[in-house]
GUVO-533274 format. One record per residue (C-alpha): x, y, z; residue number from 1; residue in one letter. Coordinates in steps of 0.001 Angstrom, whole numbers, plus 500000, padded with zeros to 6 digits. Layout:
((X Y Z) NUM "A"),
...
***
This chain:
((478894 141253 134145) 1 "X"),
((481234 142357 137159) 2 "X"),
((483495 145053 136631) 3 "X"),
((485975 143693 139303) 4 "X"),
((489545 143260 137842) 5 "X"),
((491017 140152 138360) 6 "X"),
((493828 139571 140868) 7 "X"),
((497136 137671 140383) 8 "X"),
((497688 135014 143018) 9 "X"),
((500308 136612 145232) 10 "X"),
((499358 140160 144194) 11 "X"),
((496847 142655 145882) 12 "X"),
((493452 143265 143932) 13 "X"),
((492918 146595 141955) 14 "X"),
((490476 148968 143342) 15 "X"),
((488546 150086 140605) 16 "X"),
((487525 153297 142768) 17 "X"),
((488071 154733 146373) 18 "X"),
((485534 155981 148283) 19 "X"),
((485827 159125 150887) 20 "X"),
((484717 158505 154925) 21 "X"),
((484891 161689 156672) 22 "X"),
((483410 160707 160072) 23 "X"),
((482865 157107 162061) 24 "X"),
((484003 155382 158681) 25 "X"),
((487480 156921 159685) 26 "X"),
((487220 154111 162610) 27 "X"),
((485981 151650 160815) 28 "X"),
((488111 151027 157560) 29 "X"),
((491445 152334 159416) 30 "X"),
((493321 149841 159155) 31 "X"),
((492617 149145 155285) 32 "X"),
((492596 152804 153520) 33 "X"),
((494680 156237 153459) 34 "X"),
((494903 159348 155118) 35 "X"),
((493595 162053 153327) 36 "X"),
((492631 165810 152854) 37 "X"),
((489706 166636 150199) 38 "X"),
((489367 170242 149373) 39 "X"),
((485682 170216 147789) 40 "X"),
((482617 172732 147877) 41 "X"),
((481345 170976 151155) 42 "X"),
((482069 171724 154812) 43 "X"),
((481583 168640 157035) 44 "X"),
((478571 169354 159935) 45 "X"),
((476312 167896 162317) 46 "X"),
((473275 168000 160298) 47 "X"),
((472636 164400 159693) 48 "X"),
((469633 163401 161615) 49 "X"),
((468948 159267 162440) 50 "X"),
((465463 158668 163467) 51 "X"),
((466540 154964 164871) 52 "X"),
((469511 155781 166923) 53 "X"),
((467332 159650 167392) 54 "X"),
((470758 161499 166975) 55 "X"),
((472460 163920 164833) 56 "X"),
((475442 162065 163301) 57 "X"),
((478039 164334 160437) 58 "X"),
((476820 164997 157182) 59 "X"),
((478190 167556 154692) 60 "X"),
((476822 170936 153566) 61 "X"),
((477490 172582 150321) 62 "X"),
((479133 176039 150653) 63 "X"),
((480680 178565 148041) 64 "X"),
((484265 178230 148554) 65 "X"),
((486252 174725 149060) 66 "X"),
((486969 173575 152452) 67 "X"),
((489706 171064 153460) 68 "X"),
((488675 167795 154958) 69 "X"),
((490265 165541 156890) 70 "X"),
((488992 161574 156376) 71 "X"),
((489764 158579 154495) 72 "X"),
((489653 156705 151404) 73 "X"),
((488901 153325 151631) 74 "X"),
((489511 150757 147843) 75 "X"),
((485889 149613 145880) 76 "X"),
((486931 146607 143842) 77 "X"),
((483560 145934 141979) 78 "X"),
((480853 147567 140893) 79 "X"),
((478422 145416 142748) 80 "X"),
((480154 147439 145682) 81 "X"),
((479232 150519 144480) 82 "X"),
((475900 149508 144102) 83 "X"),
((475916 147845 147920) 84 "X"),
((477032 151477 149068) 85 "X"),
((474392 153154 147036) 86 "X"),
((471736 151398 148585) 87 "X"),
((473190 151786 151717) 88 "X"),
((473415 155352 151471) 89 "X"),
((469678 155685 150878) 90 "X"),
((468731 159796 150904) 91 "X"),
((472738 160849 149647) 92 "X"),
((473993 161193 145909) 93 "X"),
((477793 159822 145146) 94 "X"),
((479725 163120 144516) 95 "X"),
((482628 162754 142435) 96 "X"),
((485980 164156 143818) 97 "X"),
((489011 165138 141358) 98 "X"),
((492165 163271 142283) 99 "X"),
((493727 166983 142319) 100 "X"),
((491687 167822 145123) 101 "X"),
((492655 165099 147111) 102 "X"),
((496319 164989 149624) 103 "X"),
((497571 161806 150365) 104 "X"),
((498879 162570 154177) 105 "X"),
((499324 158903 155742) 106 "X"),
((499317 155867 152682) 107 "X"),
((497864 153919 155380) 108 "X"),
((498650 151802 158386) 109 "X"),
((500309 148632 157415) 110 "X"),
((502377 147430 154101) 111 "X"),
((499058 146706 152193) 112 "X"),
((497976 149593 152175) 113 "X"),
((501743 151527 151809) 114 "X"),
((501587 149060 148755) 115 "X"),
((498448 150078 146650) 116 "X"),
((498196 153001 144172) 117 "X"),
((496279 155737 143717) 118 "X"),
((495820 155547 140344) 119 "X"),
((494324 159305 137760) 120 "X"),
((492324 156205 136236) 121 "X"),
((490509 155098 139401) 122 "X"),
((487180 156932 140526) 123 "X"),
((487377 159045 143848) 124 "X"),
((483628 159865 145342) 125 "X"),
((481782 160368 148454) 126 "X"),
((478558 160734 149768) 127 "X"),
((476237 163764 150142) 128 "X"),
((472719 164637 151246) 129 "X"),
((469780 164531 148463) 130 "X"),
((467875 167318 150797) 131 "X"),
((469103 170704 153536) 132 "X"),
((470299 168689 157203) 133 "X"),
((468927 169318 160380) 134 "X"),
((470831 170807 163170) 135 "X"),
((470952 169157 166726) 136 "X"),
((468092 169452 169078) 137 "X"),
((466808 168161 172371) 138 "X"),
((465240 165395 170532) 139 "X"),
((468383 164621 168345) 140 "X"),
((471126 165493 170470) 141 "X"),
((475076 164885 169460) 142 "X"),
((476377 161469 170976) 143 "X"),
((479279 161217 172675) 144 "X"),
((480054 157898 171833) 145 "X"),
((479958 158799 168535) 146 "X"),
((482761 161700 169039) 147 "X"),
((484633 159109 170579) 148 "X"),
((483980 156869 167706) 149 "X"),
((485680 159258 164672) 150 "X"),
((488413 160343 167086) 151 "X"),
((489598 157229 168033) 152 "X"),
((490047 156812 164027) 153 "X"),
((491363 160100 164010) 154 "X"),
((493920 158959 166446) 155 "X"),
((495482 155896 164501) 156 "X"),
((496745 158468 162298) 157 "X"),
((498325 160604 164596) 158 "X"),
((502349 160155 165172) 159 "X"),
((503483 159188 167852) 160 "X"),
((505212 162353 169809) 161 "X"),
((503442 165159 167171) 162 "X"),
((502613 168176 167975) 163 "X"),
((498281 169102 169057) 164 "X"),
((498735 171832 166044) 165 "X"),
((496470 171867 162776) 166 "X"),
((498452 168909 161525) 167 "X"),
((497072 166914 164071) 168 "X"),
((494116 164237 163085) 169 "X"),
((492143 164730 166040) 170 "X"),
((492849 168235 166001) 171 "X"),
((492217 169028 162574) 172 "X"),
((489265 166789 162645) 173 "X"),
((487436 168945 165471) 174 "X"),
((488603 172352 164081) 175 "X"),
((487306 171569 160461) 176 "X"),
((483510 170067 161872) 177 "X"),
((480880 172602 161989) 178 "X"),
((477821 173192 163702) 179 "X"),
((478594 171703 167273) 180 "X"),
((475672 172488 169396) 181 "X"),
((474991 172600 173588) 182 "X"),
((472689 169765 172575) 183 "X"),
((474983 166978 173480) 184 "X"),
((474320 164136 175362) 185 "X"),
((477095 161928 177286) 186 "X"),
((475727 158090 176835) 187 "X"),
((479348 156425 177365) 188 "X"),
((478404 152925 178357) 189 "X"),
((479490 154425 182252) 190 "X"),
((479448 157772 181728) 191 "X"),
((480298 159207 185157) 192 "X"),
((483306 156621 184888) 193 "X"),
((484709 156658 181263) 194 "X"),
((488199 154983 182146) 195 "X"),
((486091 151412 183265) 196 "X"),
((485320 150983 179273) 197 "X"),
((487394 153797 177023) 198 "X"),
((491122 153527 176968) 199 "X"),
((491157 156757 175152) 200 "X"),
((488230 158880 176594) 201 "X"),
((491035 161364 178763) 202 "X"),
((492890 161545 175434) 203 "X"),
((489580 162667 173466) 204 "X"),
((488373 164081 176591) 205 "X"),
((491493 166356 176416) 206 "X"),
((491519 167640 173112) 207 "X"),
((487719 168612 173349) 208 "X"),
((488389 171106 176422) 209 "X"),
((491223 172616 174614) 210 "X"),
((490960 175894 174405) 211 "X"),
((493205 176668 171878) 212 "X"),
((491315 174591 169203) 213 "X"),
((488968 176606 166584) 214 "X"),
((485718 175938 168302) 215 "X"),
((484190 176317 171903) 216 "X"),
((482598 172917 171975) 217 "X"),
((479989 172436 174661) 218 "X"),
((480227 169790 177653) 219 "X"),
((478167 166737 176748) 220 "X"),
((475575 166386 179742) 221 "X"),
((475268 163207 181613) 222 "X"),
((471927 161605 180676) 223 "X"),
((469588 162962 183626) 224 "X"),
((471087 166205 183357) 225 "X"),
((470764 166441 179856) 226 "X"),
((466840 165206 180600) 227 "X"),
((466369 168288 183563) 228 "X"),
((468227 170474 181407) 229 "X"),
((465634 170477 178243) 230 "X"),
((462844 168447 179865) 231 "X"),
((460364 170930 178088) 232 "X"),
((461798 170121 174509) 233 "X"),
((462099 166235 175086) 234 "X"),
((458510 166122 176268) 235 "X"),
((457468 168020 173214) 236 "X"),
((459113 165059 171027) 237 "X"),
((457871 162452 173267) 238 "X"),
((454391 163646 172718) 239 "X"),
((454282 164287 169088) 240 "X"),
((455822 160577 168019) 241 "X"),
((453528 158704 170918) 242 "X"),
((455086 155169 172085) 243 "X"),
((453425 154161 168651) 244 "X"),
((456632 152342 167558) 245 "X"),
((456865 153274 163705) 246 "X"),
((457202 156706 164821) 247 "X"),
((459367 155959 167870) 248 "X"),
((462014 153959 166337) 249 "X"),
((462359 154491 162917) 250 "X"),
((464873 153068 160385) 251 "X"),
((466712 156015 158745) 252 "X"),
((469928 155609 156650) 253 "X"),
((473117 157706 158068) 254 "X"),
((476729 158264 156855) 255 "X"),
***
């Protein structure tokens, strides 16, 4: 039987649970969860390997002390959505975070959201990998579209006029990811001419040459560069998988 509480006409439904998006889920459910920093025993890093898109997405790694984490937490109203996100999540366990360790900063975007409680009762969890990640290589490089992708979340949260200081989303996002690599590839849709299809790309643009922010992150290479540059390392992973296409593109879960 379904777990889902049932809703009054004329009154929002009850999460039964909120779930934690630390990366491109920041984009996605904006505009329907919270602002948040999670202070668990996981840093967030680009270790997260997808064999279709062949790209190193963010994952999280377990480490000794807790680290703050910027993200979001986005309402579960049944249990059948738990299980949907389980199966979705394919290779990660649900890690359970204690509302303690969790700072409202933003209650969310619009009066919905504003409206809805974070209740001790309700369960808080996110996802993490079953197995070590895999750092960025030739043959998985970092997207830029998918930088673009969490900042552009990270930027519906920022106010308007605030200061680029640690209290920044976008900021805070970039300074608390680890593991950014030289492998980074520039596949914007025109990627010599950003402005013809990103509004925001000399926003992002800016705050990733900043050189006041935590980490020195590398310039994502236009595509033939990026091919010159490690020729040796893509031809290597071109000849291992073949064009046999089970082993060219492969389905892979991701976060």
């Amino acid at each position: 039987m379904s777990q889902q509480k049932q809703s009054v006409p004329g009154k929002p439904k009850i999460p039964i649970a909120w779930c934690f998006g630390y990366g491109s889920l920041v984009e996605s459910y904006h505009n329907k969860a919270k602002y948040v920093e999670v202070n668990i025993n996981y840093r967030r890093v680009w270790n997260a390997w997808n064999t279709k898109a062949r790209a190193t997405f963010l994952g999280l790694e377990k480490c000794a002390e807790k680290t703050a984490i910027n993200g979001v937490i986005y309402p579960i109203y049944s249990q059948e959505e738990i299980e949907a996100l389980d199966l979705r999540e394919q290779g990660y366990s649900r890690l359970a975070i204690p509302h303690e360790d969790v700072k409202v900063l933003n209650e969310g975007l619009n009066e919905t959201m504003q409206n809805m409680t974070l209740s001790p009762t309700m369960e808080l969890f996110t996802y993490v990998p079953n197995s070590a990640g895999n750092a960025p290589e030739a043959w998985f490089p970092i997207l830029q579209t998918y930088i673009d992708l969490c900042a552009n979340g990270f930027l519906r949260f920022r106010k308007e006029g605030q200061e680029r200081n640690s209290d920044d989303p976008v900021r805070r996002f970039l300074d608390t990811t680890f593991g950014w690599s030289r492998y980074m590839l520039n596949d914007r849709p025109v990627a010599r001419r950003p402005w013809v299809s990103e509004k925001n790309q000399f926003v992002i643009d800016d705050y990733l040459d900043d050189e006041d922010d935590v980490h020195d992150i590398p310039a994502a290479l236009y595509p033939t560069d990026f091919a010159v540059r490690y020729f040796r390392e893509i031809q290597e992973g071109l000849m291992t998988c073949g064009t046999d296409r089970q082993k060219y593109v492969k389905d892979s879960t991701m976060m």
